[in-house]
Each structure stands twice: as C-alpha cells, then as structure tokens.
C-alpha positions as semicolon CSV with decimal commas, in nm:
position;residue;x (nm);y (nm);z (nm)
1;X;-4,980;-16,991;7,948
2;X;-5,052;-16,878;7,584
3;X;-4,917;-17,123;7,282
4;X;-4,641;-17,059;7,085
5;X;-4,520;-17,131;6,773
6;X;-4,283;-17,353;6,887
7;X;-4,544;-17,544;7,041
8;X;-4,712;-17,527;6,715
9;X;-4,448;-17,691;6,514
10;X;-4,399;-17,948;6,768
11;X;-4,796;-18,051;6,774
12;X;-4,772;-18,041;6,351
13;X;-4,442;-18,212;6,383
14;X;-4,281;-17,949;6,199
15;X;-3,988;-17,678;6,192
16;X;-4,086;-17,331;6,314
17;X;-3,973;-17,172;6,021
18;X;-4,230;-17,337;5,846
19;X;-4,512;-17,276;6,060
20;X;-4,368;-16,934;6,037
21;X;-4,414;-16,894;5,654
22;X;-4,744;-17,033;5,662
23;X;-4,841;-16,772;5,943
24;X;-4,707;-16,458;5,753
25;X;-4,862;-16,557;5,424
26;X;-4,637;-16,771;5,254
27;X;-4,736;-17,091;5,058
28;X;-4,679;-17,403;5,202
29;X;-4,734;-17,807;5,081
30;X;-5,153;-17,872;5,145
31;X;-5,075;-18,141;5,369
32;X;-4,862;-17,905;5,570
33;X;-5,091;-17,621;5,604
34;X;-5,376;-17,893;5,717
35;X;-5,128;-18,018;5,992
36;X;-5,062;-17,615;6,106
37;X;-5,379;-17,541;6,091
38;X;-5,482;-17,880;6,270
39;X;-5,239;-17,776;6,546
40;X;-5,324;-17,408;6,559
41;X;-5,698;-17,481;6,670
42;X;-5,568;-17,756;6,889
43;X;-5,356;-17,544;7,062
44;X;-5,600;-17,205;7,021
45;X;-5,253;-16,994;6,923
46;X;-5,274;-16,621;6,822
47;X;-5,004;-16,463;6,690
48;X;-4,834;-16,204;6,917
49;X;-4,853;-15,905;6,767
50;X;-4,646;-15,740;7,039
51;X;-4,367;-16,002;6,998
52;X;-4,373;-15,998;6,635
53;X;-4,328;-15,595;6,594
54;X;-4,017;-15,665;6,842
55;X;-3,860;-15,896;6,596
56;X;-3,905;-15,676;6,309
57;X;-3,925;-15,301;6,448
58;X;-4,259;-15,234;6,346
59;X;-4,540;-15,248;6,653
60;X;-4,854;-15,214;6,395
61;X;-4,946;-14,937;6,637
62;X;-5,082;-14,574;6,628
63;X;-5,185;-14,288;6,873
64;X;-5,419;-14,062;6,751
65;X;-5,526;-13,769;6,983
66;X;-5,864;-13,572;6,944
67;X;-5,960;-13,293;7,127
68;X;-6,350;-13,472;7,134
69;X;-6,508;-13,780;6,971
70;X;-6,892;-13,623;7,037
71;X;-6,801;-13,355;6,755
72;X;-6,877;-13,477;6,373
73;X;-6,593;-13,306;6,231
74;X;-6,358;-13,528;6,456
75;X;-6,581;-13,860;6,447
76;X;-6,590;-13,836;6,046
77;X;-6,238;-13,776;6,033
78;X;-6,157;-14,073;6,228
79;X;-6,391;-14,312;6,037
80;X;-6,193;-14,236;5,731
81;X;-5,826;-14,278;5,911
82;X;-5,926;-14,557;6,029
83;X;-6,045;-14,706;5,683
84;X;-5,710;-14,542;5,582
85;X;-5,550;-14,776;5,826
86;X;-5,774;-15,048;5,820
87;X;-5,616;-15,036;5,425
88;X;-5,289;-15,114;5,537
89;X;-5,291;-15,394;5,844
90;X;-5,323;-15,151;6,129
C-alpha cells in the first residue's frame, strides 16, 4: 500500500499540516524540512495528484483530441501546448 502523508508526519514526528506546507511549497524550520524529507525517502511517498485535485477541485488534467499525430501541423502544435502547459504545472 502506497505512503501517505500521515504516515509521513508520523515517521518525521510531525503534524500533517506541516508536512503539508512543506509539500506545496511553503517554508518550513531547516531541521524540519531535513526530518520530511528524511521520512519522505524512507517511506518512498509521492504525492497523489488524483487525491489532491479532489481536495481542491482542480485535477491538473487535460484532453486534447487530434485528428493525427503523424501530420506536422498537428505534432508542432502540440509541442508548443504542451510547453504552454508544461508553463503552468500541467
């Protein structure tokens, strides 16, 4: 069964919501990011990206339908949305 970050903060001996920050970005103590991080490769957790865009409404996710990839028109056009979206997370 994957890790969570409840087991995380357990391992570090921490709160969730502060493994949280540190996951999404935020800046934590030195000695506390060591410990997450510590804990993190311990426990080999990913984020779930699935579970995450539950919580907040926002799956990170995109269809995009083309008629054929083995035409440059389309293949060009989908290096550039995907640098587009590579821009913003996706």
């Amino acid at each position: 069964m994957a890790s969570t970050i409840r087991d995380v903060a357990a391992r570090a001996g921490l709160s969730v919501g502060t493994v949280s920050k540190y996951i999404n970005g935020k800046t934590v103590k030195e000695s506390t990011r060591l410990a997450i991080e510590e804990a993190i490769k311990e426990l080999d957790f990913h984020p779930n990206n699935i579970a995450k865009g539950l919580r907040n409404a926002k799956s990170f996710s995109v269809a995009i339908l083309l008629p054929m990839l083995d035409s440059t028109f389309w293949r060009r056009n989908y290096k550039k949305w995907r640098q587009h979206q590579n821009h913003y997370d996706y």
